[in-house]
SEMAR-383691 format. One record per residue (C-alpha): z, y, x; residue in three letters. Coordinates in steps of 0.02 Angstrom, whole numbers, plus 50000, padded with zeros to 5 digits. Layout:
<rs>
Z / Y / X / ALA
...
</rs>
This chain:
<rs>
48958 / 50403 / 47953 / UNK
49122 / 50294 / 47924 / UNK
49293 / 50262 / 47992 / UNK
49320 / 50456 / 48027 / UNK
49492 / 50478 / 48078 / UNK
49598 / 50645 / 48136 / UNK
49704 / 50591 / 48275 / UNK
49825 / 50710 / 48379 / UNK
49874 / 50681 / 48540 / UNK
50047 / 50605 / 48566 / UNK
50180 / 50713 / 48644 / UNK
50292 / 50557 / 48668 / UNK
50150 / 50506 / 48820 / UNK
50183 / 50668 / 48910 / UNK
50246 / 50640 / 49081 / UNK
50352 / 50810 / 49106 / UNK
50489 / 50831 / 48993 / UNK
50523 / 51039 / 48947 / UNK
50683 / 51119 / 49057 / UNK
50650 / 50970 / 49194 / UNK
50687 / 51090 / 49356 / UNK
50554 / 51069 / 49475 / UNK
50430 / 50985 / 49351 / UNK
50283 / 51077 / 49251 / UNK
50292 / 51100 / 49052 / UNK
50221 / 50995 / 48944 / UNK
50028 / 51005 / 48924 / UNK
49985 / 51100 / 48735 / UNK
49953 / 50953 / 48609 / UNK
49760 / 50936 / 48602 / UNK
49688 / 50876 / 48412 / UNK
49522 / 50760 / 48417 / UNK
49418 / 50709 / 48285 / UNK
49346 / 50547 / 48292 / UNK
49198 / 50487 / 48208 / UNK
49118 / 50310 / 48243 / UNK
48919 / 50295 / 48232 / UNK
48879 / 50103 / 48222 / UNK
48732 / 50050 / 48333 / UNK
48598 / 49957 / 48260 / UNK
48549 / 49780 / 48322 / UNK
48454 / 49763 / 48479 / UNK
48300 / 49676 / 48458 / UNK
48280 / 49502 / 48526 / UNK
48384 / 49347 / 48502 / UNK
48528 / 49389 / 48377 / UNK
48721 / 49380 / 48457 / UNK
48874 / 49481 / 48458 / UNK
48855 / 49617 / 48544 / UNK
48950 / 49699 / 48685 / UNK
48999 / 49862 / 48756 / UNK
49053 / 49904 / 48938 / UNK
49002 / 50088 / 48997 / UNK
48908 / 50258 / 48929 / UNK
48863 / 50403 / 49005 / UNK
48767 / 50580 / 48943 / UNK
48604 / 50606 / 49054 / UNK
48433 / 50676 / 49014 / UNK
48408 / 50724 / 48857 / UNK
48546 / 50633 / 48777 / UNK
48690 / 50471 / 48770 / UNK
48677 / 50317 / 48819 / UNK
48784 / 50136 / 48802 / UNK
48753 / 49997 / 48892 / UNK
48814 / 49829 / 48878 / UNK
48736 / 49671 / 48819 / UNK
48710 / 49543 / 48676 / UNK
48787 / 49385 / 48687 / UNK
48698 / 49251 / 48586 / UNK
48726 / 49165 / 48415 / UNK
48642 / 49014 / 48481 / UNK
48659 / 48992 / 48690 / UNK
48584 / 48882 / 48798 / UNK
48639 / 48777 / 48958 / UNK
48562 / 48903 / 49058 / UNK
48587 / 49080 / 48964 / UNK
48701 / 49146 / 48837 / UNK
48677 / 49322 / 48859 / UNK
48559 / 49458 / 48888 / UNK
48564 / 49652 / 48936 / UNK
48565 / 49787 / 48809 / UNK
48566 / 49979 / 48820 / UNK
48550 / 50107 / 48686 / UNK
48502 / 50300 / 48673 / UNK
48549 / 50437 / 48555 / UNK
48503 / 50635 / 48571 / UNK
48665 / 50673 / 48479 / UNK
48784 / 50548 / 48479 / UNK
48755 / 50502 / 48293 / UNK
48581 / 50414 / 48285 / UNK
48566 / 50286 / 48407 / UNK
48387 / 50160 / 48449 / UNK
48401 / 50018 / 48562 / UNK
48316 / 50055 / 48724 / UNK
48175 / 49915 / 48753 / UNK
48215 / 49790 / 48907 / UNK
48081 / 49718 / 49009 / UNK
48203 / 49597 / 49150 / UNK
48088 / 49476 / 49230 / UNK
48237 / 49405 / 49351 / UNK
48323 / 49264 / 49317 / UNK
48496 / 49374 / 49317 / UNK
48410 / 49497 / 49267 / UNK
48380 / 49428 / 49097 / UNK
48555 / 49354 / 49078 / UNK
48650 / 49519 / 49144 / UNK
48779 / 49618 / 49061 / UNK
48779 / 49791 / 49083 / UNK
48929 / 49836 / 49147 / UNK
48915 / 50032 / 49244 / UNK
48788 / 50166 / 49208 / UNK
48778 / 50357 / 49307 / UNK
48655 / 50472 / 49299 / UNK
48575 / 50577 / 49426 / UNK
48438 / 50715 / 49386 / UNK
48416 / 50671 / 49235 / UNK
48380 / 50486 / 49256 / UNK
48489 / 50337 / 49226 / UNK
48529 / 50188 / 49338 / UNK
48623 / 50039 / 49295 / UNK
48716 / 49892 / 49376 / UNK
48726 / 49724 / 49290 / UNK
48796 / 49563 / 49330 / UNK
48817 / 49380 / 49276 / UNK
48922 / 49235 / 49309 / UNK
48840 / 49102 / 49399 / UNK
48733 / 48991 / 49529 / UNK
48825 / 48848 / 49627 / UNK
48996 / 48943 / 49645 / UNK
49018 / 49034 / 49490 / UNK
48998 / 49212 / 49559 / UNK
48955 / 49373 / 49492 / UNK
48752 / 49386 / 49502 / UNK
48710 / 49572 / 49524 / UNK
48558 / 49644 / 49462 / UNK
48526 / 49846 / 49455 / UNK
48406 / 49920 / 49326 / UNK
48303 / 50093 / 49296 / UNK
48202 / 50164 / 49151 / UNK
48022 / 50140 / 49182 / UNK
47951 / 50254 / 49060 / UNK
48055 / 50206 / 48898 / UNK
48105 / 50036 / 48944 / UNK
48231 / 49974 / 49051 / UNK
48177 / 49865 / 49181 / UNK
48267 / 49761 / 49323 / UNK
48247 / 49758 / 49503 / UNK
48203 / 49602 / 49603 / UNK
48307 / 49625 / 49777 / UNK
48338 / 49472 / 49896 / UNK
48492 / 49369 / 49866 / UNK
48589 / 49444 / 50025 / UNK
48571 / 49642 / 49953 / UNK
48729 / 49616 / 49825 / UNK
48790 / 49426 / 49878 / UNK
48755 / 49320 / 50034 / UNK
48919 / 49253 / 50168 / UNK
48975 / 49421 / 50168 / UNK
48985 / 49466 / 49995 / UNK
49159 / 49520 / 49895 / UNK
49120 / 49589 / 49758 / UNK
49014 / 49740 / 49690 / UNK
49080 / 49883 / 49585 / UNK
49022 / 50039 / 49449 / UNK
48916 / 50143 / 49493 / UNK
48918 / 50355 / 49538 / UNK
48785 / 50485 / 49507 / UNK
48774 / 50646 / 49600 / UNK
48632 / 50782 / 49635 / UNK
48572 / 50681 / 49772 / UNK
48561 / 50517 / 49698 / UNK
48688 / 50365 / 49660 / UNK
48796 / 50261 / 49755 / UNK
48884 / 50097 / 49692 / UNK
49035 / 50057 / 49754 / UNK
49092 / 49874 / 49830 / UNK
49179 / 49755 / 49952 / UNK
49116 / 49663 / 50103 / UNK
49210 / 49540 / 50220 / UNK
49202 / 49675 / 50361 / UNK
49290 / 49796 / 50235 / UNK
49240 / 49946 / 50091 / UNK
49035 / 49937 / 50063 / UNK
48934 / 50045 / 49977 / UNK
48753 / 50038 / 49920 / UNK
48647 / 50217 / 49908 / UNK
48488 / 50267 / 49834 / UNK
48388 / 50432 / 49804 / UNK
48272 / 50333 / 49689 / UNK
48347 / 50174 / 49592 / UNK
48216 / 50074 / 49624 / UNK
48305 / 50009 / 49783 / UNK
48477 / 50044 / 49855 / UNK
48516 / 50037 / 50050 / UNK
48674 / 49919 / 50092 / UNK
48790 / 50010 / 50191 / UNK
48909 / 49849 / 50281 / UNK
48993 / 49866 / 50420 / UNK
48990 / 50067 / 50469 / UNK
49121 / 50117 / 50561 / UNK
49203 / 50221 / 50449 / UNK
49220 / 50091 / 50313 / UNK
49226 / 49951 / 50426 / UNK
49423 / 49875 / 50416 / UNK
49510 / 49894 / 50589 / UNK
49578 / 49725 / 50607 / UNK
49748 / 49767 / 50568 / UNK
49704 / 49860 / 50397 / UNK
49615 / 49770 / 50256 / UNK
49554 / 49890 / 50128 / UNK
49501 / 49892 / 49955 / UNK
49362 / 50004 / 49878 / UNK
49371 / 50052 / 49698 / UNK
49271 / 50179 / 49642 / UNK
49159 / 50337 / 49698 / UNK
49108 / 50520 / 49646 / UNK
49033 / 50678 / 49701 / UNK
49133 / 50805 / 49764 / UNK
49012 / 50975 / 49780 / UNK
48965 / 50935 / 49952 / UNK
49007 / 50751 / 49999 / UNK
49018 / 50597 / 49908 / UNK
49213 / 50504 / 49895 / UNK
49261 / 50344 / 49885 / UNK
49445 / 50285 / 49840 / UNK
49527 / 50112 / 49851 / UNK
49693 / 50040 / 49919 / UNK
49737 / 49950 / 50099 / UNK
49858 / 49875 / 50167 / UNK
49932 / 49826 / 50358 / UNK
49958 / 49666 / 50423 / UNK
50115 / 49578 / 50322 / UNK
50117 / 49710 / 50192 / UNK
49980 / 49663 / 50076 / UNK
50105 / 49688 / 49949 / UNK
50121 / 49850 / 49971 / UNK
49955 / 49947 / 49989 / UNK
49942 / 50131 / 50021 / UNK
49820 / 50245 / 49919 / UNK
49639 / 50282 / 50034 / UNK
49503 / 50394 / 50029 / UNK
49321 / 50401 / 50111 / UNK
49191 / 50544 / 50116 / UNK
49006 / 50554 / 50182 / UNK
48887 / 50694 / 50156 / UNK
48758 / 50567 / 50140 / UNK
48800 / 50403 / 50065 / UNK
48768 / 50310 / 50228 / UNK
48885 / 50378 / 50344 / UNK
49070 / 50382 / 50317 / UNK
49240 / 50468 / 50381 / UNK
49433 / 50392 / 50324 / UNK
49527 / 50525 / 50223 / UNK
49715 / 50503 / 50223 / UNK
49797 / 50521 / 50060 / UNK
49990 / 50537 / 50016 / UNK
50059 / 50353 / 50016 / UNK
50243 / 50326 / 49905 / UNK
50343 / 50190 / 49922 / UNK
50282 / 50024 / 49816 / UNK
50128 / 49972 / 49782 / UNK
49974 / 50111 / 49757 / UNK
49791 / 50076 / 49720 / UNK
49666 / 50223 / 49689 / UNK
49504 / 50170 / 49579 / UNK
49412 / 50312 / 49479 / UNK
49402 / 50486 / 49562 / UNK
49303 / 50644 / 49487 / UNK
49269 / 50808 / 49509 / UNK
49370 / 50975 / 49412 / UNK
49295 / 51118 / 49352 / UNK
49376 / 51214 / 49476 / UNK
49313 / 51102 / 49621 / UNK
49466 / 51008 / 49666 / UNK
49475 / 50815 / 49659 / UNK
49549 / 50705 / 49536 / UNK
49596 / 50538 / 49558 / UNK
49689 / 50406 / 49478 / UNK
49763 / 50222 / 49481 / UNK
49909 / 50130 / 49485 / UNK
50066 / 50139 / 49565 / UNK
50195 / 49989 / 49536 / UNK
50233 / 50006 / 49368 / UNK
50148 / 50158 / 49320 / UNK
49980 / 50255 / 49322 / UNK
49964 / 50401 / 49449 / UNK
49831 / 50545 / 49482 / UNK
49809 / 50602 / 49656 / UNK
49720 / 50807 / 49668 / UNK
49647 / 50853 / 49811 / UNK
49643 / 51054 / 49842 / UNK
49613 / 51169 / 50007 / UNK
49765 / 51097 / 50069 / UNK
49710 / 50912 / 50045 / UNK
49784 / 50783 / 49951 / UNK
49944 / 50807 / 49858 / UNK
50055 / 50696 / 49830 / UNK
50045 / 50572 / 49676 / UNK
50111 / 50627 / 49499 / UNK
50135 / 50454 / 49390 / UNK
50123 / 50440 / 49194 / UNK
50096 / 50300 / 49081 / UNK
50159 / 50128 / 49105 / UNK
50115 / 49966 / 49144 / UNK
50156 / 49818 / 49024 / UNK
50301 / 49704 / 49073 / UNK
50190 / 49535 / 49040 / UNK
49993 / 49553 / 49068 / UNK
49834 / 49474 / 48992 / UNK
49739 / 49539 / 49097 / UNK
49752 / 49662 / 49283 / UNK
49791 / 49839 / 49233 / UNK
49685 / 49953 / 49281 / UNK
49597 / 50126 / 49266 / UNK
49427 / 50073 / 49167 / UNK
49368 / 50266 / 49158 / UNK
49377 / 50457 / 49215 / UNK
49300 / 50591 / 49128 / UNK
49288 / 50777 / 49128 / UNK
49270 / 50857 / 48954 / UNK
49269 / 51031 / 48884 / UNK
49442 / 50975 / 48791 / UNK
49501 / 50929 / 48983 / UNK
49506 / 50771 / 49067 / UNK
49523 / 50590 / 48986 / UNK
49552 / 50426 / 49073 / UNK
49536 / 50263 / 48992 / UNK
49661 / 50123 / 49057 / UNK
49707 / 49954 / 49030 / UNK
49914 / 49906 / 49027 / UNK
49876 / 49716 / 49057 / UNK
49907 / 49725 / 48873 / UNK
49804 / 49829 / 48789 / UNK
49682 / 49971 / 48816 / UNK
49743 / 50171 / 48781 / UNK
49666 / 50333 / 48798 / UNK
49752 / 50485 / 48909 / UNK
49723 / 50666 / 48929 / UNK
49752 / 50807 / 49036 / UNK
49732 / 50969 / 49078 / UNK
49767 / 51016 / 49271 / UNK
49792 / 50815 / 49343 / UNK
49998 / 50859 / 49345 / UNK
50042 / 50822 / 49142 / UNK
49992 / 50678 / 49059 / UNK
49968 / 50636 / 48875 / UNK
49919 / 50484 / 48788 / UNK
49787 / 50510 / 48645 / UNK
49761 / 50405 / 48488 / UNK
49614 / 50323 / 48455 / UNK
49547 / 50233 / 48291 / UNK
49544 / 50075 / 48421 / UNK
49658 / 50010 / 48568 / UNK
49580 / 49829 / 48616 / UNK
49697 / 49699 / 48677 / UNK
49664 / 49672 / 48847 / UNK
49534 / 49506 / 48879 / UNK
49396 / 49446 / 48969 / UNK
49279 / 49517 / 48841 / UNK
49368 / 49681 / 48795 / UNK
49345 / 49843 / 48853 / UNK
49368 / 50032 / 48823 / UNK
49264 / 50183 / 48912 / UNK
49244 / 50372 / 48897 / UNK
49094 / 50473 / 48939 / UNK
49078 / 50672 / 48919 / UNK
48971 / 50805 / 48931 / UNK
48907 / 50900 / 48795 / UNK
49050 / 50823 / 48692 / UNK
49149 / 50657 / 48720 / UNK
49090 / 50488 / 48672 / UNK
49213 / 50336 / 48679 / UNK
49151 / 50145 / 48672 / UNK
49275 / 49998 / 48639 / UNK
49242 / 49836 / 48637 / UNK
49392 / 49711 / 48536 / UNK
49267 / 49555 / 48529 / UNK
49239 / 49602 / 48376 / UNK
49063 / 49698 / 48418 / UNK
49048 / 49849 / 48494 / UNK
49112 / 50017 / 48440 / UNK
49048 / 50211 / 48443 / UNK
49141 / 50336 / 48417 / UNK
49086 / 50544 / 48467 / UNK
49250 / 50655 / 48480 / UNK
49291 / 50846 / 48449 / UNK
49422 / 50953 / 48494 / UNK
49483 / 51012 / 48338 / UNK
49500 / 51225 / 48352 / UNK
49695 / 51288 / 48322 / UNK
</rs>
């Protein structure tokens, strides 16, 4: 083990200031421990490699990214990697066996997990146009192996773009963008997912053009959260919400809209069944709960930075025994925030905050513990976290 560090949460992040009438105290400081466990090479032609997304299913952890190589061609100058660990210390590269063309040249960029199995979503730049080739993998024994689907399934003349993907107890769902509006893609087993384009209850009503972010499970029905906007106000979208019980057919779900500009994109479920989301509004980060009485209205925290390198956005949402932790990016740099109830916010050290770039990144996962992966272009970093007792 190396680089341990004891970090504390920040006070100066919390959104509610003590004696504020009308606004809740200040969340108790939480203290993390931080420990980073390197990750060995992955086997196969030598690069730098790269780390996007991580999640705890089965038996253990795993990262996935990719390896971008020391010596590229004209035609390839990356490949997909994912790793496994039963306790967040030990890690082994997970064999890959991709037989597609952007299958082999993918980067890994969202994993989920659904009854104890794994499915992933990959993508590279390419083709006549430069676009984003999907590909979506699953473990086929111990090695992780693509899935050959026809060109239209995640592109075609409708295509916009395709984002991470959600596990639940009935499966996964990936969230995207068509030209009709919001699209999703579902699947029980993840060795094909159904495109859902054009249902009526995603399906943009001429006047509206909406955005889809992200998705989760709620208990019952799967959500999916995003932005839209009318006709003349693009600038200023309004925070949206859809549900399905199934994956394949969906229902709008209004959701408190503030003046300025408001864009859901992760969403998870509490402990205590209600809904968290959270995204951006103007200048700031907000978190949307949803409770018996719906959606309440936005509490913001954080802020954006005044010149960007890149869009800001939420990267990750995670629920941990310590509480929940979000992951975002400023336009400037990536940080780490905490919370208890969705209503205070605190920003958390951590032994890296990457500059915000094409290649960086920075992702939390939980479950039996909390794992964080970073990525400053530098090679990517582990590191497992603890709540530290009082």
């Amino acid at each position: 083990m190396r680089n341990r560090a004891l970090v504390v949460v920040a006070l100066l992040g919390a959104v509610a200031l003590a004696g504020c009438e009308g606004e809740p105290p200040p969340p108790e400081p939480v203290e993390m421990r931080w420990v980073e466990h390197p990750l060995p090479p992955h086997p196969g032609a030598a690069g730098r490699t790269v780390l996007r997304d991580a999640v705890e299913c089965g038996e253990g952890w795993w990262v996935a990214g990719a390896v971008f190589l020391d010596r590229p061609t004209e035609t390839r100058d990356t490949r997909p990697a994912l790793w496994f660990s039963t306790d967040r210390e030990r890690w082994e590269p997970v064999p890959v066996d991709a037989r597609t063309y952007w299958g082999r040249r993918a980067i890994l960029n969202s994993i989920a997990c659904s009854r104890d199995r794994i499915a992933v979503v990959g993508a590279r730049s390419g083709g006549a146009h430069g676009n984003p080739r999907v590909t979506t993998f699953w473990m086929d024994g111990e090695t992780l192996v693509d899935v050959r689907a026809v060109f239209t399934q995640y592109g075609g003349v409708s295509a916009t773009n395709v984002g991470p993907v959600a596990g639940g107890p009935t499966g996964w769902l990936i969230t995207g963008n068509r030209t009709s509006g919001p699209g999703v893609w579902f699947t029980d087993d993840p060795r094909e997912f159904v495109r859902v384009e054009a249902e009526p209850g995603l399906t943009d009503d001429g006047d509206l053009e909406s955005l889809a972010q992200g998705a989760g499970w709620a208990g019952e029905e799967w959500v999916v959260v995003g932005a839209g906007a009318r006709t003349g106000r693009h600038l200023d979208p309004d925070p949206l919400a859809w549900t399905s019980p199934d994956g394949l057919t969906w229902a709008p779900e209004e959701m408190p809209a503030a003046d300025g500009a408001q864009d859901v994109q992760r969403v998870t479920m509490l402990d205590d069944g209600r809904l968290l989301a959270v995204g951006r509004s103007d200048d700031a980060y907000a978190a949307w709960v949803r409770d018996d009485d719906g959606w309440q209205d936005a509490v913001e925290f954080g802020r954006i930075a005044d010149s960007w390198r890149g869009a800001p956005y939420v990267a990750s949402l995670a629920v941990t025994s310590a509480g929940v932790l979000a992951t975002v990016s400023t336009g400037d740099h990536y940080e780490l925030w905490h919370t208890g109830d969705g209503q205070a916010w605190q920003q958390v050290e951590v032994p890296l905050e990457p500059r915000t770039a094409g290649d960086h990144t920075m992702s939390v996962a939980a479950g039996g513990g909390v794992l964080v992966v970073a990525d400053a272009g530098d090679g990517g970093h582990v590191w497992a976290g603890e709540p530290v007792s009082p």
